[in-house]
N, C-alpha and C positions, 0 to 999 in steps of 0.2 A: 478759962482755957489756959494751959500751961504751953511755955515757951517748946518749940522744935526742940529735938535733942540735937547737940553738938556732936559734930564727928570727932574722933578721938587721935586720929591717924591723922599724920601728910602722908600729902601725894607725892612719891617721886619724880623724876623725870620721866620715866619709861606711862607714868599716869597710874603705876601700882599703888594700890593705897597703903604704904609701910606704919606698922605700928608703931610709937615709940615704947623704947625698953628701958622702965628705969631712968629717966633722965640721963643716959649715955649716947653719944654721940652715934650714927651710925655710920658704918664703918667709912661709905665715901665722905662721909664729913671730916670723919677720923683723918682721913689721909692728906685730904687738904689744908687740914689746921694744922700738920705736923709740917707738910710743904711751907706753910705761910711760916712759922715760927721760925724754922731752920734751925729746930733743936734736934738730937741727936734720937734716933733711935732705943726703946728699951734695951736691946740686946745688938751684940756684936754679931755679924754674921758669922765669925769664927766660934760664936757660941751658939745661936740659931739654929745652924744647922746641920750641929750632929744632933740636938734634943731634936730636933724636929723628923730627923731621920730613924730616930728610935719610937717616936711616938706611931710612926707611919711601918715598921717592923711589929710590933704589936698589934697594929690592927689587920697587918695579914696575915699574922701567926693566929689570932683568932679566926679568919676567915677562912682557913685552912683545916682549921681544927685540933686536933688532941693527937699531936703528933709532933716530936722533936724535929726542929730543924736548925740547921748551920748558914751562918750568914758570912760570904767570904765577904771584907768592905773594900778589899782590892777592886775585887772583878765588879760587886756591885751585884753580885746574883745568889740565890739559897741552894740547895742540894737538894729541893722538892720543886717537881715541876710545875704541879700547881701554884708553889709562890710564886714562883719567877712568872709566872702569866702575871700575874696579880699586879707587879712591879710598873709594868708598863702596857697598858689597855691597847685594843685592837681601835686605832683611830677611824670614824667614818671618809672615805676617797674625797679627798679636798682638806681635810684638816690634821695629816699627818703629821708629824713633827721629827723633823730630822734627827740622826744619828748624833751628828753634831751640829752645833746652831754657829 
C-alpha cells in the first residue's frame, strides 16, 4: 500500500486552504517581511500612483466600451456618464466611504 497523498496547500488563517504560487511569498507574508526589513518600497508613491491611476482608466475605458472618452485629472471625472459611475461604486448602507476621509 502506498503512503496518503500530501496536501499541497497551507492553511491560512481565515482556515482557507491557499495554494502556493511558484515559491512566492503571498501577499500577507509579502507585507510583513517588508515591515520586518524596513527597506523601502519598490516604487515612490509619487510614481505609484499616476501608473496606477492610468492602469485603472483603461479598465474602465474597456468597461465602457468602443467609445472616446476625455478624462479631466483636475476634477477627477470623464465626459461619459457611465465612466464616472464606474470611478466610484454604490457602497452597501454601513460601508460607505466618505467624501473626504
Amino acid at each position: 500500500m502506498g503512503a496518503a497523498p500530501r496536501a499541497t496547500g497551507r492553511i491560512a488563517r481565515s482556515g482557507a486552504l491557499r495554494r502556493p504560487r511558484s515559491g512566492r511569498p503571498t501577499p500577507d507574508r509579502a507585507g510583513r517581511k517588508l515591515l520586518r526589513s524596513r527597506r523601502q518600497p519598490n516604487a515612490a508613491v509619487a510614481i505609484a500612483h499616476p501608473t496606477n491611476t492610468v492602469m485603472h482608466l483603461g479598465n474602465i475605458a474597456h468597461r465602457v466600451g468602443n467609445v472616446a472618452l476625455n478624462y479631466d485629472a483636475a476634477t477627477g471625472r470623464f465626459d461619459h456618464p457611465k465612466a464616472n459611475a464606474l470611478i466610484k461604486p454604490e457602497y452597501r448602507k454601513g460601508y460607505e466611504i466618505p467624501e473626504t476621509v
